[in-house]
C-alpha positions in Angstrom: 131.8 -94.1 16.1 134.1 -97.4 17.1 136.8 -98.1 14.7 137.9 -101.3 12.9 140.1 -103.2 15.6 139.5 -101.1 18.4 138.7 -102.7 21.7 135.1 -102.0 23.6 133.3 -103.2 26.2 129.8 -104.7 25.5 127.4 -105.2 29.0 127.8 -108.3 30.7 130.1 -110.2 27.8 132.9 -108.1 28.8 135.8 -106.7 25.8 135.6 -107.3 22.6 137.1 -106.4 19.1 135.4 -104.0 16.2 136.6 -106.8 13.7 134.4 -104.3 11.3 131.7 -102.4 10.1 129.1 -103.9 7.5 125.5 -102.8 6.1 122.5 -105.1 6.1 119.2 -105.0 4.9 116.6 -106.1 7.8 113.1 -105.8 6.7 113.4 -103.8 3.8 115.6 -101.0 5.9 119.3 -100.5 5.6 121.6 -100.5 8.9 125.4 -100.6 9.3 126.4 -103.2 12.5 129.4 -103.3 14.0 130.8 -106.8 14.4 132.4 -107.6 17.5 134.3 -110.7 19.1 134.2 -111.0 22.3 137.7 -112.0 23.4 137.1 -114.1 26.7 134.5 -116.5 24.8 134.8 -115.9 20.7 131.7 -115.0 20.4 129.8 -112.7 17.8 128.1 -109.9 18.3 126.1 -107.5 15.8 125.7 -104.2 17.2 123.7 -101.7 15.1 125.8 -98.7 14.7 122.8 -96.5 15.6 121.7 -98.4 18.7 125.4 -98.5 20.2 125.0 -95.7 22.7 121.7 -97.6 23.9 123.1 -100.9 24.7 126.2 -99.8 26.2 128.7 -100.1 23.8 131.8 -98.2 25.1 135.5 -97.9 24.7 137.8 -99.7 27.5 138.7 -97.8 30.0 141.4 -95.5 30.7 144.4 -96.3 32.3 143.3 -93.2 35.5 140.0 -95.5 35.4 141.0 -98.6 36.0 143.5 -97.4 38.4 140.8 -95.8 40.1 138.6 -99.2 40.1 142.0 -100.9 41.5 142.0 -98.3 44.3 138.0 -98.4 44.9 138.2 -102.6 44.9 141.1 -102.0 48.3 138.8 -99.4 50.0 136.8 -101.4 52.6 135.0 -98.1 54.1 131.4 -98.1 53.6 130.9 -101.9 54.2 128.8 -102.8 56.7 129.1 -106.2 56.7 126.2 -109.2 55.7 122.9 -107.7 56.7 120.8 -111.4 56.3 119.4 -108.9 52.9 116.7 -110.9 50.9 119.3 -113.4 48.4 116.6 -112.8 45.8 116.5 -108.7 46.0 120.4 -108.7 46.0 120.8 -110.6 43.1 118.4 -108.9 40.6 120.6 -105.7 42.2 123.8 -107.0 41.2 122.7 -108.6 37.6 121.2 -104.8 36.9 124.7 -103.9 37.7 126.8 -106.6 35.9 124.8 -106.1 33.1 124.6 -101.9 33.3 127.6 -102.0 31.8 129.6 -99.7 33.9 132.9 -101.1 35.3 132.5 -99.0 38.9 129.1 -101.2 39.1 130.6 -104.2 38.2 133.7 -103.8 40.6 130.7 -102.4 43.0 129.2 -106.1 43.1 132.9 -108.1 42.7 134.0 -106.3 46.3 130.6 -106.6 48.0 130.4 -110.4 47.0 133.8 -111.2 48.7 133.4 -109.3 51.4 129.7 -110.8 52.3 131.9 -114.3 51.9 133.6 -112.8 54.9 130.6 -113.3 56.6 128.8 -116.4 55.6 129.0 -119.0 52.5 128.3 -117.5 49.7 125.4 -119.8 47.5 126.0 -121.3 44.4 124.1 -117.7 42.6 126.0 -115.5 44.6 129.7 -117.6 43.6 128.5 -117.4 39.9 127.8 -113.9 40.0 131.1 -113.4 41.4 132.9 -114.9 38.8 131.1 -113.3 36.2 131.7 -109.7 38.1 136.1 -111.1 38.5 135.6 -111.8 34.7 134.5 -108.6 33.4 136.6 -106.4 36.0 139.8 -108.9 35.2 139.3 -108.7 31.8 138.2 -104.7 31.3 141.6 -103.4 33.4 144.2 -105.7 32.0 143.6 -103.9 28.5 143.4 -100.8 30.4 146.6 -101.6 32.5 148.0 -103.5 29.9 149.1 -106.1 31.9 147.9 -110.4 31.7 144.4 -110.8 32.7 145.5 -113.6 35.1 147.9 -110.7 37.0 145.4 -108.9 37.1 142.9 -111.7 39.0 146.3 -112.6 41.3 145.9 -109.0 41.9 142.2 -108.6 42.8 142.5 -112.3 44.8 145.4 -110.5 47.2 143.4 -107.9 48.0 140.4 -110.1 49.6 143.5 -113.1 50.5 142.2 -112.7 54.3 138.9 -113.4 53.1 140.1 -116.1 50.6 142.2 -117.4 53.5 139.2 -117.8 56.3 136.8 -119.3 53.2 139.3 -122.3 52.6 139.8 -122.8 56.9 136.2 -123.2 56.7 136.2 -125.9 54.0 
């Protein structure tokens, strides 16, 4: 059970605030919801109390967590660079991931979409899909860093700047 104010993580809106917990009547049945504001866009989010577990509701990560996504975003090992992969198969792949919830998954597509842009343009899809994937990972480890979301992103950025670098020669 989430608490009043305590920050969580909903799938593919990113963190969010337990503003509080209220009971409804839907269709003759009686639910508690928790109410949730997403803090990147202020939006608001009912999420049955009962279903939580289901649709991914979690807390924000630990501070050994995100530290171990900062570590597992600088590992380049196990790349093996653009493989001409069907767009269409890779992105239903990586929107399963951004919206599974899980912040390895989602720093899982971030690092794979800048390092493919090593290797060719990335398409208007793929760019979106990357900001969405720097948004949530930006957003979920500066609360669990406690540290700016922007520092964060600088962060992230100067670990792909020789990518970032060759990108803007080509432009």
């Amino acid at each position: 059970m989430f608490k009043v104010n305590e920050l969580v993580v909903y799938p593919s809106q990113g963190v969010g605030r337990v503003e509080r917990v209220e009971s409804q009547e839907i269709g003759g049945v009686k639910a508690d919801f928790y109410i949730v504001r997403i803090l990147s866009n202020n939006v608001t989010l009912m999420v049955p109390v009962a279903n939580a577990k289901n649709v991914g509701l979690r807390s924000v990560c630990s501070l050994r967590v995100g530290q171990e996504i900062f570590e597992s975003l600088k590992d380049r090992t196990g790349f093996t660079g653009y493989t001409g992969q069907n767009w269409n198969r890779r992105y239903r792949e990586y929107s399963e991931k951004l919206k599974s919830g899980d912040l390895s998954d989602v720093a899982y597509v971030l690092k794979e979409l800048f390092l493919i842009g090593r290797d060719k343009e990335l398409s208007f899809g793929e760019r979106r899909l990357l900001e969405q994937a720097m948004g949530l990972v930006s957003m979920e480890l500066a609360y669990s860093v406690d540290r700016p979301q922007d520092a964060v992103k600088a962060d992230i950025n100067a670990m792909f700047a020789d990518i970032l670098e060759a990108q803007e020669e080509k432009d």
